[in-house]
KOLPAZA-665895 format. One record per residue (C-alpha): x, y, z; residue number from 1. Coordinates in steps of 0.05 Angstrom, whole numbers. Layout:
<sites>
+--------+--------+--------+-----+
|     xx |     yy |     zz | num |
+--------+--------+--------+-----+
|      X |      Y |      Z | NUM |
...
+--------+--------+--------+-----+
</sites>
This chain:
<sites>
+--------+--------+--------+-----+
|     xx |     yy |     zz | num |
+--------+--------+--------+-----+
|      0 |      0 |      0 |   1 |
|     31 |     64 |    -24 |   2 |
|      4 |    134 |     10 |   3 |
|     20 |    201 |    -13 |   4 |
|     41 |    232 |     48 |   5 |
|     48 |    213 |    119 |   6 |
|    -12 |    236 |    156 |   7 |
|    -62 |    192 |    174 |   8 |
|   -125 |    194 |    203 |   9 |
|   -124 |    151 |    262 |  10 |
|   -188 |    113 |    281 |  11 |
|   -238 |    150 |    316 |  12 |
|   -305 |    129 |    329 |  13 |
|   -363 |    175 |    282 |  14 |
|   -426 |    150 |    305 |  15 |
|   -444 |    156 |    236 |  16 |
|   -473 |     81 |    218 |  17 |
|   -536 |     59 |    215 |  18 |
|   -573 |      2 |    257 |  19 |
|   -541 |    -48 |    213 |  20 |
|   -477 |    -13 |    225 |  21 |
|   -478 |      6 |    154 |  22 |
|   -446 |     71 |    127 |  23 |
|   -490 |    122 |    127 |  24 |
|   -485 |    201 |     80 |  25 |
|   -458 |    229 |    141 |  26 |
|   -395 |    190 |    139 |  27 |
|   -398 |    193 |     64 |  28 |
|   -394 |    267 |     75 |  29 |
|   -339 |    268 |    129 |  30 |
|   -293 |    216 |     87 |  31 |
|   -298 |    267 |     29 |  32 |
|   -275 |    325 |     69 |  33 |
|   -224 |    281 |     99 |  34 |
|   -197 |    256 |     40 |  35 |
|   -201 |    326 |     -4 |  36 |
|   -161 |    355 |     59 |  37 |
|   -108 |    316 |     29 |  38 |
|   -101 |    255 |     85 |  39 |
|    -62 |    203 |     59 |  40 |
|    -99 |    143 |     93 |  41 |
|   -154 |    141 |    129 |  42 |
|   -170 |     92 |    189 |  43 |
|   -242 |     77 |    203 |  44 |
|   -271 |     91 |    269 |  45 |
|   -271 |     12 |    300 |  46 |
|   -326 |    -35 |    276 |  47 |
|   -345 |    -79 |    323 |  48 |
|   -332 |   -151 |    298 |  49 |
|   -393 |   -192 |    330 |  50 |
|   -457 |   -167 |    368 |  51 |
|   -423 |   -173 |    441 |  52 |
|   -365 |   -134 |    423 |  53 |
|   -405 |    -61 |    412 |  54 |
|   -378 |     -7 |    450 |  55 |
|   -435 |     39 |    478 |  56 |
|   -420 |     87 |    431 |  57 |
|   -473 |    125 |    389 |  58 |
|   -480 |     87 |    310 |  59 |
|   -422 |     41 |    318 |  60 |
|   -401 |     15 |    254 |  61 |
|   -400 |    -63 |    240 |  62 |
|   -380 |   -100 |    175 |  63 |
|   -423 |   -154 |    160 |  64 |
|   -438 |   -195 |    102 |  65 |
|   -504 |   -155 |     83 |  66 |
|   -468 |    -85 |     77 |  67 |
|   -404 |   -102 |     49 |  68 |
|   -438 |    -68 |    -24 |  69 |
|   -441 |     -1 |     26 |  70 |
|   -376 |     -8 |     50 |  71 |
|   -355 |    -16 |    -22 |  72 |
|   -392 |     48 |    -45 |  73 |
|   -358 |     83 |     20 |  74 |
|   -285 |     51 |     -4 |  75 |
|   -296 |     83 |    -77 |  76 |
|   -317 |    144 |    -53 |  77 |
|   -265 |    149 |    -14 |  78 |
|   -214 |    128 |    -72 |  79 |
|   -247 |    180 |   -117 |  80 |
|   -226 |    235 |    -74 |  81 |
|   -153 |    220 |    -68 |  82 |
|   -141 |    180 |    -10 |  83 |
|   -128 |    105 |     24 |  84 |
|   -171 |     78 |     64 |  85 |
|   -162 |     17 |    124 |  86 |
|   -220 |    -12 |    168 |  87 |
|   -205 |    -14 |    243 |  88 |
|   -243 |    -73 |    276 |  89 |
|   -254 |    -91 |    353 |  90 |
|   -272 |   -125 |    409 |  91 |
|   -300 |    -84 |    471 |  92 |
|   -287 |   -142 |    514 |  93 |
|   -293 |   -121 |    577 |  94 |
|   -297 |    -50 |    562 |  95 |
|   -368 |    -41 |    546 |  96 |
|   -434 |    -51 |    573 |  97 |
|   -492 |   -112 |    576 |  98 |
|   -543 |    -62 |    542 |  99 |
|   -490 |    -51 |    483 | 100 |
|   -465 |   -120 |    479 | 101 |
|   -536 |   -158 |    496 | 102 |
|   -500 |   -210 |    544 | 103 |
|   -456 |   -199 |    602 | 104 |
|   -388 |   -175 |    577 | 105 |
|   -326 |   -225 |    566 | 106 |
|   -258 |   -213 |    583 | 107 |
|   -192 |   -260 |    592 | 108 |
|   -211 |   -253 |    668 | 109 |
|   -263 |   -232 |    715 | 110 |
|   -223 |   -170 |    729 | 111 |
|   -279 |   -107 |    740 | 112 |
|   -284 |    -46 |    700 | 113 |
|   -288 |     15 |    744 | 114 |
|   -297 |     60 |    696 | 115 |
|   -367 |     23 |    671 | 116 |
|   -374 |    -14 |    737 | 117 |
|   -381 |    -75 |    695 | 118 |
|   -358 |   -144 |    724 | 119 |
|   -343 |   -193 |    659 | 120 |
|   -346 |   -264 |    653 | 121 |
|   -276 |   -303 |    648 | 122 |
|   -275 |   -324 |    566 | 123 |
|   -278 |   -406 |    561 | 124 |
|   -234 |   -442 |    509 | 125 |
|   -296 |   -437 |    467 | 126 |
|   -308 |   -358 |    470 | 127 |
|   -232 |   -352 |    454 | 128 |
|   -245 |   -401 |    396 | 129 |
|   -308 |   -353 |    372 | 130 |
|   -278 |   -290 |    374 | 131 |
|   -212 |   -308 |    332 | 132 |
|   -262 |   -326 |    281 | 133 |
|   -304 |   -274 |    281 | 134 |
|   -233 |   -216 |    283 | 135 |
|   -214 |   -261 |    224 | 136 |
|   -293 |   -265 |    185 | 137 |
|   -286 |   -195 |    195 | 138 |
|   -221 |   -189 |    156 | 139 |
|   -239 |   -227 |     97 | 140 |
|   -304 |   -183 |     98 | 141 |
|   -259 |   -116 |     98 | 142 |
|   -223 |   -142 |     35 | 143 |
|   -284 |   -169 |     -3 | 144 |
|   -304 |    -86 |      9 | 145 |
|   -243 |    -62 |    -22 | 146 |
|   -205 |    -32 |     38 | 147 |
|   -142 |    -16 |     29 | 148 |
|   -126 |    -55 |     95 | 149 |
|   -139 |    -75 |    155 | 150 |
|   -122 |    -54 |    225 | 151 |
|   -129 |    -97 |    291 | 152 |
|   -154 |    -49 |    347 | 153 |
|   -108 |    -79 |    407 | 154 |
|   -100 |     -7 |    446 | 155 |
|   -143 |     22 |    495 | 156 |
|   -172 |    -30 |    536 | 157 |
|   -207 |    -73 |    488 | 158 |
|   -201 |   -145 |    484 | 159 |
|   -141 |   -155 |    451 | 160 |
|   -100 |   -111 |    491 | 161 |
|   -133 |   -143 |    551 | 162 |
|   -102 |   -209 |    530 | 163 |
|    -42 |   -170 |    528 | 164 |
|    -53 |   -129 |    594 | 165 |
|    -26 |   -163 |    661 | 166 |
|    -73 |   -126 |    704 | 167 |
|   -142 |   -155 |    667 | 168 |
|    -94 |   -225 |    639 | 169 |
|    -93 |   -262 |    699 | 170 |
|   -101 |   -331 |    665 | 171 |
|    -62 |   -393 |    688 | 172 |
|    -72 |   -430 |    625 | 173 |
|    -40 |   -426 |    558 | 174 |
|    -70 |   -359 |    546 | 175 |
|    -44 |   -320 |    601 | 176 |
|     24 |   -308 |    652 | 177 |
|     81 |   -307 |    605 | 178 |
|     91 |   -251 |    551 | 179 |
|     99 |   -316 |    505 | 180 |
|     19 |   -328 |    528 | 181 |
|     -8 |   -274 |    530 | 182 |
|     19 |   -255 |    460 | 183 |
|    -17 |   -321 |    437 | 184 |
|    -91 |   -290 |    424 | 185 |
|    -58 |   -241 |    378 | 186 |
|    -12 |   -290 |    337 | 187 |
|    -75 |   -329 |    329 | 188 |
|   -118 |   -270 |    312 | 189 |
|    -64 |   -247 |    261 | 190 |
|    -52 |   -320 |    237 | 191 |
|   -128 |   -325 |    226 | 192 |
|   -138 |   -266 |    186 | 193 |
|    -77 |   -268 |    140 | 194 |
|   -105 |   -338 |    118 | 195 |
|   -165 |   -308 |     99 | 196 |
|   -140 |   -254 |     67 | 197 |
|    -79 |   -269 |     29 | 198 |
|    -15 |   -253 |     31 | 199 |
|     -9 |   -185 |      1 | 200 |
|    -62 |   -152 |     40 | 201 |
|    -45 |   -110 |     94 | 202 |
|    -54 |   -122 |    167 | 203 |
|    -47 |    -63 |    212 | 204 |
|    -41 |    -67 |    291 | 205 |
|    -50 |    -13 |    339 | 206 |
|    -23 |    -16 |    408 | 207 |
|     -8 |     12 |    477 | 208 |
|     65 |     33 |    475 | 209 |
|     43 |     41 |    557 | 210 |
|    -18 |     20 |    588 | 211 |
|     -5 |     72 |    643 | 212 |
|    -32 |     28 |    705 | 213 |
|     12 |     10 |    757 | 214 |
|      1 |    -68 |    731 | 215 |
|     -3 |    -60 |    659 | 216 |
|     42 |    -66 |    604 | 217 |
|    107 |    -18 |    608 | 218 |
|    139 |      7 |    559 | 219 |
|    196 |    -44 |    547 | 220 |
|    152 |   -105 |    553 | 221 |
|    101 |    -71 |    495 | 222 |
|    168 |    -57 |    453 | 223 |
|    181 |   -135 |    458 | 224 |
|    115 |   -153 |    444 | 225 |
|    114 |   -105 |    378 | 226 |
|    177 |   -142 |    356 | 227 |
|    141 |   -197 |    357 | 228 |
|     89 |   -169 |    323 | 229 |
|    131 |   -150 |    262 | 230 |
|    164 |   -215 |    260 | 231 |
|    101 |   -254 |    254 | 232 |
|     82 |   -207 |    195 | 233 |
|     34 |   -154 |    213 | 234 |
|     51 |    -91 |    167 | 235 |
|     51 |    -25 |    209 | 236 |
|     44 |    -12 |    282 | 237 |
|      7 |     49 |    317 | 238 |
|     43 |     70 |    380 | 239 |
|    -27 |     90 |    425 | 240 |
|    -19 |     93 |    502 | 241 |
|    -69 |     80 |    574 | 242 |
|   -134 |     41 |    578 | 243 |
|   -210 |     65 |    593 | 244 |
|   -202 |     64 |    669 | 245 |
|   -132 |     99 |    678 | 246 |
|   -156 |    169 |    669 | 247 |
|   -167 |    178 |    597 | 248 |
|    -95 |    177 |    596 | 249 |
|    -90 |    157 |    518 | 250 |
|   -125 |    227 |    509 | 251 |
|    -99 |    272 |    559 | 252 |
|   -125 |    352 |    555 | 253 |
|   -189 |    365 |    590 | 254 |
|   -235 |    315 |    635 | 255 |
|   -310 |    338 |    613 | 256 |
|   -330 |    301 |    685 | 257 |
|   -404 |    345 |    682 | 258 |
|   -415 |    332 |    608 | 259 |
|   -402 |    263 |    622 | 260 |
|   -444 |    253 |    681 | 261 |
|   -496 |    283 |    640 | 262 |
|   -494 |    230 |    579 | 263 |
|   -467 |    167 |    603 | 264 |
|   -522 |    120 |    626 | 265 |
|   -474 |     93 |    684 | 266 |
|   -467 |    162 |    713 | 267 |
|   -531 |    191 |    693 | 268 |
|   -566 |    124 |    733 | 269 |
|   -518 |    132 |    792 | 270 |
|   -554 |    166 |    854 | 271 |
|   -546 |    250 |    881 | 272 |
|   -494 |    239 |    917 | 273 |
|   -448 |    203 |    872 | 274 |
|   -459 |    256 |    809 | 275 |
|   -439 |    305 |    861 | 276 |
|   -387 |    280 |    890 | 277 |
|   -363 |    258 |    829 | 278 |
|   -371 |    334 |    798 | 279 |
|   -322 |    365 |    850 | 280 |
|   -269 |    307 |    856 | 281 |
|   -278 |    260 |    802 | 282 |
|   -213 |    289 |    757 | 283 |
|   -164 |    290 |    823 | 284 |
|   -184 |    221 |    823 | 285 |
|   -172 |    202 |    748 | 286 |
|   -110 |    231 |    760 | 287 |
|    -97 |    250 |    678 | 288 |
|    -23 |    253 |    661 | 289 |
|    -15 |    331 |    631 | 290 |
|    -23 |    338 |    556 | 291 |
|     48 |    350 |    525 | 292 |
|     60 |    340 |    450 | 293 |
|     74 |    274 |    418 | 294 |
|     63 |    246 |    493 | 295 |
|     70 |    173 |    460 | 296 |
|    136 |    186 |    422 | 297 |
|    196 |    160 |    475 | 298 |
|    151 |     98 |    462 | 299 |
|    140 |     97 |    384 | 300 |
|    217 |    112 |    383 | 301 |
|    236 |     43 |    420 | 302 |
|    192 |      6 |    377 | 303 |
|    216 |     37 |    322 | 304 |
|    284 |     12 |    336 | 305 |
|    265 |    -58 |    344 | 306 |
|    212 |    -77 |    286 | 307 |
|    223 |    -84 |    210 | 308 |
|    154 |    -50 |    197 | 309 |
|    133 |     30 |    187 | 310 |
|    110 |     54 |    256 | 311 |
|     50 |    103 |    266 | 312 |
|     54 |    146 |    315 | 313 |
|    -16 |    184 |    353 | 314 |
|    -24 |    221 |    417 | 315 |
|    -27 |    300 |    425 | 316 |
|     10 |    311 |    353 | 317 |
|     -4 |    389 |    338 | 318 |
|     56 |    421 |    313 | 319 |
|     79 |    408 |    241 | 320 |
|    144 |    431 |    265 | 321 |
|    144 |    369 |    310 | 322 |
|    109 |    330 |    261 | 323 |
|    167 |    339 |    215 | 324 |
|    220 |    330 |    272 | 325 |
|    196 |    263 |    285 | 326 |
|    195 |    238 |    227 | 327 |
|    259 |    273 |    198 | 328 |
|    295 |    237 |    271 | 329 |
|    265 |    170 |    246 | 330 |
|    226 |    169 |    313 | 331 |
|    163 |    134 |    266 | 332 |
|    152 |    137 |    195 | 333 |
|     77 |    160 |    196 | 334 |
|     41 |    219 |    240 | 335 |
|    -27 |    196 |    262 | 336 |
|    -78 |    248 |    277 | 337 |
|   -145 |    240 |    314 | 338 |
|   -176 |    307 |    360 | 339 |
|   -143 |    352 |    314 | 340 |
|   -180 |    325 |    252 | 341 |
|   -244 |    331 |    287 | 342 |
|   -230 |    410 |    298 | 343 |
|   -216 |    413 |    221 | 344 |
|   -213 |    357 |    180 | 345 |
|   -169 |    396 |    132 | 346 |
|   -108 |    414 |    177 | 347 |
|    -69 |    357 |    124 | 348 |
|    -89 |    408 |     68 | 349 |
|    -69 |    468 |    116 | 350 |
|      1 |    438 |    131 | 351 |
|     13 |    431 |     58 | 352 |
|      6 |    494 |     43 | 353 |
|     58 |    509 |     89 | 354 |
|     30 |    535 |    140 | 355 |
|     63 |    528 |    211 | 356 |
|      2 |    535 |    259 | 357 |
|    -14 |    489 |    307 | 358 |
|    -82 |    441 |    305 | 359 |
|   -136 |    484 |    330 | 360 |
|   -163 |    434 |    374 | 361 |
|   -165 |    454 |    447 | 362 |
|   -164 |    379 |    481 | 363 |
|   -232 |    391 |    511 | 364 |
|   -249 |    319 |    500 | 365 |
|   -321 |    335 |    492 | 366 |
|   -320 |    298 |    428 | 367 |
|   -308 |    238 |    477 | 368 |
|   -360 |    255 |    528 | 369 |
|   -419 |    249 |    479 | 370 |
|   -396 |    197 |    429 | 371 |
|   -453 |    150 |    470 | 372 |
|   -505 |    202 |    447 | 373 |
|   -493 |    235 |    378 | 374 |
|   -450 |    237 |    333 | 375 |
|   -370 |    256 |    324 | 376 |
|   -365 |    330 |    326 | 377 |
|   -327 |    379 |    346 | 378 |
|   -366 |    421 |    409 | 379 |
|   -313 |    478 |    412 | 380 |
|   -356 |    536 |    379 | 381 |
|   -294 |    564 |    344 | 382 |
|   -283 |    508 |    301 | 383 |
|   -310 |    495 |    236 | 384 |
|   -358 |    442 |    223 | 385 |
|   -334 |    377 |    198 | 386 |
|   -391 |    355 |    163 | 387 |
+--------+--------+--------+-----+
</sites>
């Protein structure tokens, strides 16, 4: 896969598909802008890969065998305008909710969400069995759309990562203890899909260079593991950092505590006393590291040095002068960009042009707050619409 530049539009979640989790104008609309901004690929916000792994996000894409003619229309469209175009698919895991999923969440072990206050089940031979098949289903069903590639969402909490995760791995079986084991879902995940797809189509990965909990993955163990990754064959790695109950620490910036008491149904449901307590102390307890720029770099630069593969870097990247630096430094070979293509999804275009400003995204993270409600937008009232 050849792009024409190296920005990319890292996954973020649009709210922008139908029931079916089918495509709908909106994100027609949105890929056009992206793409005519001049983004050289574009990753899809994650589709969920089987009906218990939604997120409780707001029109959550899926790829299934009845809409893979939309996705194809979406793909073209995209392609028309300029651009590449990957699918990011996931599995909440843990990390979701038993209204989104239908059935109590699964997770390597019964290890509590605090975030969600959701308690999953431990995953059975079987489950583990299920889900490689439906991560690699899914796969063949991104090719058969005419995606460009694919990317395996193993960052931020979700399933994969969990299998990856000491503090939510605590399996005594095959699956779980050693790095060896716990790297095992993801070599068969990986193994699994490149069957169904061939060998010539692209298989993405994006992971936590640090899962930023006290017994998560560090940064040295998550470089070993990416080696790994690269030796088995996967064909680009996104640095990402932190998981859902670590303080929004793979987002950093603001913590919209009210707006999200206000729209997430495990807040909103929770009782006076907690929404207020919660209002005056709940970011002292999150605890969110500050927001510096590139915050995941240190970390794409170790894995850099240790796979064969291009390495994409996200996290708080807003300069173009650091953009440039980092790749120029051979710190990662391609800048991902998420919150600042939601303020304007043609600061590619801008930066082109030459200009040297900044993103004008302010890190509010509002976008975030009420992804389970509408959909992706930016709500800082000087920015343009991205529609």
């Amino acid at each position: 896969m050849e792009l024409k530049n190296r920005l990319v539009r890292s996954a973020t979640v649009e709210g922008m598909a139908d029931p079916e989790g089918a495509p709908t104008q909106d994100l027609f609309r949105l890929y056009k802008r992206l793409a005519k901004g001049d983004v050289g690929l574009i990753i899809t916000g994650a589709a969920y890969v089987s009906k218990d792994s939604k997120l409780p996000f707001y029109g959550m894409a899926a790829i299934r065998d009845n809409n893979i003619k939309r996705y194809r229309d979406l793909v073209e469209h995209v392609h028309a305008n300029g651009a590449r175009i990957a699918m990011q698919i996931v599995h909440a895991g843990r990390q979701t909710t038993r209204e989104a999923a239908g059935t109590q969440p699964i997770a390597p072990s019964a290890v509590e969400e605090k975030v969600l206050f959701v308690k999953p089940r431990a995953m059975t031979e079987d489950d583990i069995e299920r889900v490689i098949e439906d991560f690699s289903v899914s796969a063949r069903r991104v090719k058969e759309a005419g995606f460009d590639a694919v990317q395996i969402h193993a960052a931020h909490g979700y399933l994969v990562n969990q299998f990856l995760c000491p503090h939510t791995n605590r399996r005594s079986d095959s699956w779980g203890g050693t790095l060896e084991n716990r790297m095992r879902f993801v070599r068969a995940i990986y193994e699994r899909c490149r069957k169904e797809v061939g060998k010539d189509f692209p298989i993405l990965i994006k992971i936590n260079g640090n899962d930023n909990m006290k017994n998560g993955l560090k940064t040295e163990e998550s470089a070993l593991m990416a080696e790994m990754m690269s030796d088995m064959g996967f064909d680009g790695i996104e640095v990402s950092c932190g998981i859902g109950e670590d303080g929004l620490s793979q987002l950093r910036g603001e913590v919209p505590m009210e707006a999200m008491l206000k729209e997430w149904p495990m807040y909103r449901n929770k009782n006076y006393l907690f929404r207020l307590f919660m209002k005056h102390f709940g970011r002292k307890m999150m605890n969110t590291p500050p927001l510096v720029e590139a915050y995941n770099r240190d970390a794409a630069r170790l894995i850099k040095s240790k796979v064969k593969v291009p390495v994409f870097l996200v996290g708080g990247v807003t300069d173009p002068a650091a953009m440039e630096d980092i790749v120029k430094n051979g710190d990662a070979d391609y800048i991902s960009l998420c919150r600042s293509l939601i303020a304007d999804p043609g600061f590619v275009e801008l930066i082109r042009s030459g200009s040297k400003e900044r993103s004008r995204c302010i890190h509010c993270n509002l976008c975030l707050a009420y992804m389970v409600s509408y959909s992706l937008k930016c709500y800082n009232g000087k920015m343009i619409d991205n529609g």
